[in-house]
C-alpha positions as CSV (number, residue, x, y, z in Angstrom):
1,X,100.1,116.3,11.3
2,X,98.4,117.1,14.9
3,X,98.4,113.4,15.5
4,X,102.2,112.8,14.8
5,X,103.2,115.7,16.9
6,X,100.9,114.4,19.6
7,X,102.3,110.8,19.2
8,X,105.9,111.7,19.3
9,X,105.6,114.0,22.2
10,X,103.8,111.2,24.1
11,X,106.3,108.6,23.3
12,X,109.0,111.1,24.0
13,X,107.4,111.6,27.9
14,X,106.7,107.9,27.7
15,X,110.5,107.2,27.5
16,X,111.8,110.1,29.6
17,X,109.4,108.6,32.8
18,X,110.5,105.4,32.3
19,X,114.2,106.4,32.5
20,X,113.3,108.0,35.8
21,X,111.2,105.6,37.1
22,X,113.8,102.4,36.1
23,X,116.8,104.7,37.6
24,X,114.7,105.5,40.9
25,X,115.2,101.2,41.2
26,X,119.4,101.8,40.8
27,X,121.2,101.3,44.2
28,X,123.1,104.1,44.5
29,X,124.6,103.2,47.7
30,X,128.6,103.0,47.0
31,X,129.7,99.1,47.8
32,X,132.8,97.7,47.6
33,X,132.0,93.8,48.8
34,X,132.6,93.0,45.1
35,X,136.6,94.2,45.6
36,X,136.7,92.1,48.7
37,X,138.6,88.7,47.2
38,X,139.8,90.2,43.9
39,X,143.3,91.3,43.7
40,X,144.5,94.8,43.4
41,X,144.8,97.1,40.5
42,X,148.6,97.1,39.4
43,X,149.7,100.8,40.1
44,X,152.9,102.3,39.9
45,X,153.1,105.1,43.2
46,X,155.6,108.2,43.7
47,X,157.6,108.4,46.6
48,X,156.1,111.6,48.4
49,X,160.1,112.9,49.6
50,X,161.7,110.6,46.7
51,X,161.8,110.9,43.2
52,X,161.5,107.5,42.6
53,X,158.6,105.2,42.3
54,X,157.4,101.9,43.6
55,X,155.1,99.2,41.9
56,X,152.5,97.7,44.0
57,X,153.5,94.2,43.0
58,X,156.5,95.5,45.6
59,X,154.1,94.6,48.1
60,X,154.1,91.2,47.4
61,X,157.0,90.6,49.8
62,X,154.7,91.8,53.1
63,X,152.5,88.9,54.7
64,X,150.0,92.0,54.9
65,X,149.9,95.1,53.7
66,X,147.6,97.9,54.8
67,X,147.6,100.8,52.0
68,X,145.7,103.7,53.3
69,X,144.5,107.0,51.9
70,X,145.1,110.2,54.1
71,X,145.7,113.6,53.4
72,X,146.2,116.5,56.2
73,X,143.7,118.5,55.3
74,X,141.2,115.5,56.4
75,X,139.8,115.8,59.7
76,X,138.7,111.9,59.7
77,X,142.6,111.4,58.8
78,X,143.8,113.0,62.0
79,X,140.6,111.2,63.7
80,X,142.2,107.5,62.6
81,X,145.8,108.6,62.6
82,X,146.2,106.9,66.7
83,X,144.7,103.7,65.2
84,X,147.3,103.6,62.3
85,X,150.4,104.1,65.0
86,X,148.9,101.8,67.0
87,X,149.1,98.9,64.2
88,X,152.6,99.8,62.6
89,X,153.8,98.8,65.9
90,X,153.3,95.0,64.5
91,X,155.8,93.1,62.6
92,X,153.5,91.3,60.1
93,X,152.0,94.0,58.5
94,X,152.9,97.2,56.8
95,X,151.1,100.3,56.4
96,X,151.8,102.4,52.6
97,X,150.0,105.8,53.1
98,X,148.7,106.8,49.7
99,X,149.1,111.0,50.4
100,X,145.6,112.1,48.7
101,X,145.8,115.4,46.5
102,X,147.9,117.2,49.3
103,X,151.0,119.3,49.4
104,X,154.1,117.7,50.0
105,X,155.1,120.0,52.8
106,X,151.8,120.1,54.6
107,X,151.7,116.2,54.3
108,X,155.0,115.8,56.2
109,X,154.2,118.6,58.5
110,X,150.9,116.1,59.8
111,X,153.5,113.2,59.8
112,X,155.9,115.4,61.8
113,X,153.1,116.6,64.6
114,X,151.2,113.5,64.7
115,X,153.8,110.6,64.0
116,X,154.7,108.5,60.7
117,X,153.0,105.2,61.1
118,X,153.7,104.9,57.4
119,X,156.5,102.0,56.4
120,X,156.1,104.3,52.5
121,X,154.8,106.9,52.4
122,X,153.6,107.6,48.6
123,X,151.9,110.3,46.6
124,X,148.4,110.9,44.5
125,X,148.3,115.0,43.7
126,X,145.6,114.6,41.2
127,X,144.2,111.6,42.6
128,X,143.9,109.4,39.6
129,X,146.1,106.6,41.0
130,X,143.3,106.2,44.2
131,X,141.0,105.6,41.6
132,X,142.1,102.4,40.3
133,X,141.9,101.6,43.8
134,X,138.1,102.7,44.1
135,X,139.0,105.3,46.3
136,X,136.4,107.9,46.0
137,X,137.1,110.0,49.3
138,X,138.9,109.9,52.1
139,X,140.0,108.3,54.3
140,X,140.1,104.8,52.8
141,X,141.6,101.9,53.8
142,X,142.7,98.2,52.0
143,X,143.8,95.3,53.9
144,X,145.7,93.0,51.0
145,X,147.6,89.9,51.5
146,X,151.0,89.0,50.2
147,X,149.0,88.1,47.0
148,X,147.9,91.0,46.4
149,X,144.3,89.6,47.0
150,X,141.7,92.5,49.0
151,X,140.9,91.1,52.2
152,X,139.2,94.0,53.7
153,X,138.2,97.3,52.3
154,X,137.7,100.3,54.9
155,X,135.2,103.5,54.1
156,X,135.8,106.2,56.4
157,X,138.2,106.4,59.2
158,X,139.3,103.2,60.9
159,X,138.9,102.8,64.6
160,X,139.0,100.6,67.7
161,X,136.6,98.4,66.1
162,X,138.3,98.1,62.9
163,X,141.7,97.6,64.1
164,X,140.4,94.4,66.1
165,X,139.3,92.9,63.0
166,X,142.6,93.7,61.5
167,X,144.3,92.0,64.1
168,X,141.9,89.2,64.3
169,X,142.5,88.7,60.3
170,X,146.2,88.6,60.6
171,X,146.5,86.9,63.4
172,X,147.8,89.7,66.3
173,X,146.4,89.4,69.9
């Protein structure tokens, strides 16, 4: 009986060391070059001051289309927010802002003070809809094509550096 309890509590050990050892090998670095070339998730968005709500395929008729993921209580938001106006001024892209678990009025309130570089402005308050997007913080930003086909996929807050390639991949001087 001493031997079975011995042998099962050994191969019980056995296993639980080689789960941690095999899961010490597991990237756990967050990557998203598999999205890059792989066409977005189909999503319907709410309108953040409109009850009405848009389908992603409605971005099919932009040549580009820049859907980022902001919310005012982010200080990397506000931190990006000069880079976003700064691309809206061009014609061949768009800019959706996905409004991430925030309050309506304190979203347009950061809109109001800081400018709406937004061409839709849309809604997530639980933030399940980012999800399908593999949003997992914010800010976040995706670059798509008019076939809905992830061209670039932006962790963090966007900056000088990251608008250039923008502009460099569609084309703007």
């Amino acid at each position: 009986m001493r031997k079975i309890i011995f042998l099962s509590v050994s191969v019980f050990f056995s296993i639980i060391i080689l789960v941690f050892f095999n899961s010490l090998k597991t990237n756990k670095i967050y990557d998203t070059e598999d999205l890059t070339g792989k066409k977005i998730p189909i999503v319907e968005l709410e309108l953040l001051n409109k009850n009405k709500k848009i389908n992603v395929k409605d971005f099919k008729q932009n040549q580009f289309t820049l859907i980022n993921f902001f919310a005012s209580w982010c200080g990397p938001c506000r931190k990006e927010h000069k880079y976003l106006i700064d691309l809206s001024e061009n014609t061949n892209i768009k800019i959706i802002g996905i409004n991430f678990k925030d309050k309506k009025n304190n979203a347009n309130n950061f809109l109001k003070k800081l400018g709406n570089p937004y061409h839709i402005v849309t809604k997530d308050d639980d933030g399940k809809k980012s999800v399908n997007f593999g949003v997992y913080g914010i800010p976040e930003t995706i670059l798509i094509n008019s076939d809905l086909i992830i061209l670039k996929k932006y962790i963090g807050p966007i900056d000088e550096k990251e608008v250039k390639e923008i502009k460099n991949i569609i084309k703007i001087k």
